[in-house]
N, C-alpha and C positions, 0 to 999 in steps of 0.2 A: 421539504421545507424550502431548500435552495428552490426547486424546479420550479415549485407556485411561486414563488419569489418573481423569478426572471419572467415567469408567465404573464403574471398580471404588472412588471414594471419593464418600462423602455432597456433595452440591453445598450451600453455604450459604445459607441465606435471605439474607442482608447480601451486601453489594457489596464482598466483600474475595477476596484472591487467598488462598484455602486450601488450598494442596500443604501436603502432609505435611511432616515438615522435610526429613527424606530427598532427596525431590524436589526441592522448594525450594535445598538446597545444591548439588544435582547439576546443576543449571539456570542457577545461580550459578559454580559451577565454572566449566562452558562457556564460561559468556562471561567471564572472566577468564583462558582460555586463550585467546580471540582477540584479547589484549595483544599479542601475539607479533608484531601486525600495524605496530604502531609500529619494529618489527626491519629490516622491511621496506623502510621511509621513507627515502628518499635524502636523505643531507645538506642543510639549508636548505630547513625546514620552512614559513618564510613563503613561500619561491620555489614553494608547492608547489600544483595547481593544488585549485580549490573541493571536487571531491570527495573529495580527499583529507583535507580541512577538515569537510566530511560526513561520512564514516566516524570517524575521530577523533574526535570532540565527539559524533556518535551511541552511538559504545561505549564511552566514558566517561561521558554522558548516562543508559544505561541499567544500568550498572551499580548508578550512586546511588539512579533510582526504582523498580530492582526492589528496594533494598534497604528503602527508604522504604514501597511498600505491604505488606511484612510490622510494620510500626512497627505495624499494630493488635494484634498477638502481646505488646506491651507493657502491664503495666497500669496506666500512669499514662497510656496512650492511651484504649484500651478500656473504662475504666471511665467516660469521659467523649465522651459520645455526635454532639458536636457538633463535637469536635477529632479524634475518628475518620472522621467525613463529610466533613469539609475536607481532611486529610490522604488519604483514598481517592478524594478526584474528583482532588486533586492529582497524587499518584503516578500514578494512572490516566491522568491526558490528557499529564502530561508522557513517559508511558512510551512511551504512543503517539506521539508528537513525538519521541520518540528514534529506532523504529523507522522513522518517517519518515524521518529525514533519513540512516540505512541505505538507505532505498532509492533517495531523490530520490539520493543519491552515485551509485548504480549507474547510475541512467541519465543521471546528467551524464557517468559514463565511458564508455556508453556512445553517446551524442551526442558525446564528441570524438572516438570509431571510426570513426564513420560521418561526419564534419564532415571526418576525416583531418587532426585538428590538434586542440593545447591551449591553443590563443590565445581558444576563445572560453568556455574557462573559468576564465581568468586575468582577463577585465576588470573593473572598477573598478562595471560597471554587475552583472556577474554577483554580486561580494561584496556589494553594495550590496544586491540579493535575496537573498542570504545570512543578510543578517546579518537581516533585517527574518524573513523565516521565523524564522531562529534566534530570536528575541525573542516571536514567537507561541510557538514551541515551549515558551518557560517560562512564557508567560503566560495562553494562550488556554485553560486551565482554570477560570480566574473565571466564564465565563459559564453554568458550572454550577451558583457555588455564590452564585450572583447573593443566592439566598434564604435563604442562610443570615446567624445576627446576626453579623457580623465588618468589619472597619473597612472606613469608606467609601473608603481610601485604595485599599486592594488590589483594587476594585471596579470605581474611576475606572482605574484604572493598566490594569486588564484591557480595560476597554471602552476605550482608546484606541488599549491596540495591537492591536486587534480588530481596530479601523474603520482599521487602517495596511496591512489586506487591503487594500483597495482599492485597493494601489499595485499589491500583487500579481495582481488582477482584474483591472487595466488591463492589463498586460504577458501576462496569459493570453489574453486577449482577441484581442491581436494574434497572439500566438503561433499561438494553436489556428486561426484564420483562413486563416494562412500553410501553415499544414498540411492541411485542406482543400482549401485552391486547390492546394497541390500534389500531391493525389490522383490526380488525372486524370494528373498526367507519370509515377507511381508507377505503375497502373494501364496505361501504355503503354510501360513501361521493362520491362526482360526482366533479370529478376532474382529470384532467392530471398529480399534482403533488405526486398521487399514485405511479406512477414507482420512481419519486426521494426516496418517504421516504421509496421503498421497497429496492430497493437499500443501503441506508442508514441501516434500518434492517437488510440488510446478511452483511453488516461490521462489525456492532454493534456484532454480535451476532460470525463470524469469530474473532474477537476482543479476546470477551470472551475464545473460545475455544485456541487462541494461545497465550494468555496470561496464560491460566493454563499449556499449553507446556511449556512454560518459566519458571515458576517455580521448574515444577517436573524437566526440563534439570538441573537447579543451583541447585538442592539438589546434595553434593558427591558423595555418594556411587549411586544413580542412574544415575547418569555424567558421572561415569566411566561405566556403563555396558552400555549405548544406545549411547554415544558420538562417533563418526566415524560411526553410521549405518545410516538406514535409515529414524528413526524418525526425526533426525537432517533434514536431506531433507524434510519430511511433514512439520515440522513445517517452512521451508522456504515457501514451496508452500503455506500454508495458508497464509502469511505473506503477500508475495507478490501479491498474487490470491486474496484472501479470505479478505482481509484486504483494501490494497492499490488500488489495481483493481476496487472496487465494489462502493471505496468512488470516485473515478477518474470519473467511470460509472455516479454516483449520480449526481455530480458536470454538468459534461457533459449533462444528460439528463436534468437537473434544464435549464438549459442556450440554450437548443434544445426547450424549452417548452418556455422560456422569449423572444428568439430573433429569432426565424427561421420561417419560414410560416407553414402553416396548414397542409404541407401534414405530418409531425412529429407525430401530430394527428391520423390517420391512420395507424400508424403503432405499436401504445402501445401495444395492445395484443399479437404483432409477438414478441416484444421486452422483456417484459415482458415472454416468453415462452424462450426465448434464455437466460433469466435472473436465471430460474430455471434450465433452461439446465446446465450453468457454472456453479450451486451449488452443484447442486447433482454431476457432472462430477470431481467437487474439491473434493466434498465428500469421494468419491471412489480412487481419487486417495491418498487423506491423509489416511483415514482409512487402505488401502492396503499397503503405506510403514511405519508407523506405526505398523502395524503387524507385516510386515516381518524384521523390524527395534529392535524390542521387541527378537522375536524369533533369530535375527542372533545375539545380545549383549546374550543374556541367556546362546546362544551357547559357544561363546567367553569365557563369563566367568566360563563355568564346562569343558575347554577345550575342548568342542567339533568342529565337523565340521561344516561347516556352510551347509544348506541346498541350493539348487537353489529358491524352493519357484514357481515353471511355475504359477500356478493358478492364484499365486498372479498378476506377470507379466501382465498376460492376462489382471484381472480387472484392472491393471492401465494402459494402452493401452488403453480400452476401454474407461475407466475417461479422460485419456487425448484427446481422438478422441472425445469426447461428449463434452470438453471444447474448443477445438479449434473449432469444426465446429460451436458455441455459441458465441464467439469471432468475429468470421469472418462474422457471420451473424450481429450480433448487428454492427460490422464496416461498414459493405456494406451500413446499413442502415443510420447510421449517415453521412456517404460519401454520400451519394443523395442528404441528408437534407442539410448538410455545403457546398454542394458544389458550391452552388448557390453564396452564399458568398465571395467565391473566386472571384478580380477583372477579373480574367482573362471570368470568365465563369460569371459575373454578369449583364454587358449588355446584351449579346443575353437572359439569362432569364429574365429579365425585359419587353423583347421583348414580349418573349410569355405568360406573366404570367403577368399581369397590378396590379395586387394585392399585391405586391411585397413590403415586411415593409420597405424596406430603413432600416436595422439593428436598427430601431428603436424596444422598449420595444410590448407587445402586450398588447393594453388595456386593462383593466376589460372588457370592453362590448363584447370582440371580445375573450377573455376567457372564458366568462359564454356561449358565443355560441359554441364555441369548446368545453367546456363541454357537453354541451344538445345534438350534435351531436355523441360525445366520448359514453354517455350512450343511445345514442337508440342500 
């Protein structure tokens, strides 16, 4: 939808979200029809557990800032060049913070599927991260507009709940740890839900790595030398790739393995090999503009020229052609599996295929056999 969007309409030079209005209401629609979700909510809404907390406050969260970055369509904004740049890095990182905490929900609900309980997302220490993300999510836009003239208060206020990462770094730290060492029992257990929790591992673990970007971007004096290069761009790509993508992935595979037929089964190892393909291909393409993001701020600041950088180019051409053809493999593949699903195409496969779950769950019995089959 986005891509034919920008395809068939002029892209703007300025940093603003320019759908037509059309679009724009239609997009807005949407997510004003996923209110419905509050219908949903079972009585005693504090009892309820964090992700529930995530989802709410995320689609209410992005209703406001998608409303907010069309504010430069105003002309008491627009015509003032300085409160249109404050207001679009704002809109912009808190939107992204909205869409975050869409997903980080998903996979706390999905961590109490596989935990088999909601106890360990009711604790005291879980809202506690909670609330400290949630506080990044409206603040951690400062550290873009570090250089713009605006009070020093909104400055101080950003860079401190920057540096309140760190709380959240420590607890990554431990976490992603625990989940390595527990690779090895993953890797020896006979099970399908191997690809979810690997999945879940490169987010955890992209987590950590672009949470320590966020830090070092809110320190000053290194804001000012890499801010406008290309590390800004890696740490997007992880963000969106490395982060959001991988928990999307996990999510999706969990619920490929709960409600879809067998031939899903069949296909872990290709999927899993495309799962490594998009890491190492993010790999490369963070590592290469990060580098050349490093080297062009260095440059800037002993006024020198900036270099072209070809090599670097290349490896990330290459990262990104090893990420999309990774992408497009793992989608073909989910597209076979769901597609049966679709009404349109769920008769004639019932036709040929009598075995056919009826979107019902897959039993234990008919999981321990898809495992025994998974490990010969």
């Amino acid at each position: 939808m986005f891509l034919s969007h920008f395809w068939l309409e002029s892209i703007p030079d300025e940093s603003t979200w320019d759908f037509t209005p059309i679009f724009a209401l239609y997009l807005y629609w949407l997510a004003l029809s996923r209110l419905q979700f509050f219908q949903t909510i079972e009585r005693g809404f504090l009892a309820q557990p964090v992700y529930i907390y995530m989802w709410a406050v995320g689609l209410l969260f992005f209703l406001y800032t998608f409303a907010e970055a069309h504010s430069w369509l105003l002309p008491q904004i627009y015509q003032y060049p300085l409160v249109d740049m404050q207001l679009q890095w704002k809109s912009a990182g808190t939107m992204v913070g909205s869409m975050n905490l869409l997903v980080y929900g998903s996979l706390a609900y999905l961590g109490s599927i596989l935990n088999k309980g909601q106890k360990s997302c009711q604790t005291r220490l879980t809202f506690a991260l909670f609330g400290i993300g949630l506080l990044n999510s409206f603040t951690n836009y400062t550290h873009h507009t570090y250089h713009l003239p605006q009070s020093q208060v909104v400055k101080w206020i950003g860079f401190v709940v920057s540096m309140s990462e760190a709380i959240l770094l420590w607890r990554l730290v431990i976490e992603v740890s625990a989940l390595w060492r527990q690779r090895q029992n993953d890797n020896r257990s006979s099970g399908n839900l191997k690809l979810t929790r690997a999945f879940i591992r490169s987010a955890k673990t992209w987590t950590l790595i672009n949470l320590f970007y966020s830090l070092l971007i809110s320190i000053p004096p290194l804001n000012t030398m890499i801010h406008g290069t290309h590390v800004v761009f890696a740490h997007a790509m992880g963000s969106m790739i490395g982060i959001d993508t991988m928990i999307l992935l996990s999510v999706l595979s969990f619920f490929a393995i709960e409600y879809t037929h067998k031939d899903y089964c069949k296909n872990l190892f290709l999927l899993n090999k495309f799962r490594l393909g998009l890491n190492f291909g993010l790999f490369i393409v963070v590592a290469t503009m990060t580098y050349k993001g490093i080297l062009d701020g260095f440059a800037s600041y002993m006024g020198e020229s900036r270099d072209n950088h070809t090599m670097t180019l290349y490896l990330f051409a290459c990262g990104g052609f090893l990420m999309a053809i990774s992408l497009i493999g793992t989608a073909l593949i989910w597209l076979r599996v769901f597609l049966p699903y679709f009404s349109i195409y769920k008769a004639k496969y019932i036709q040929t295929n009598p075995e056919f779950w009826h979107h019902e769950p897959i039993s234990q019995t008919s999981k321990a056999q898809h495992m025994q089959q998974n490990n010969r």
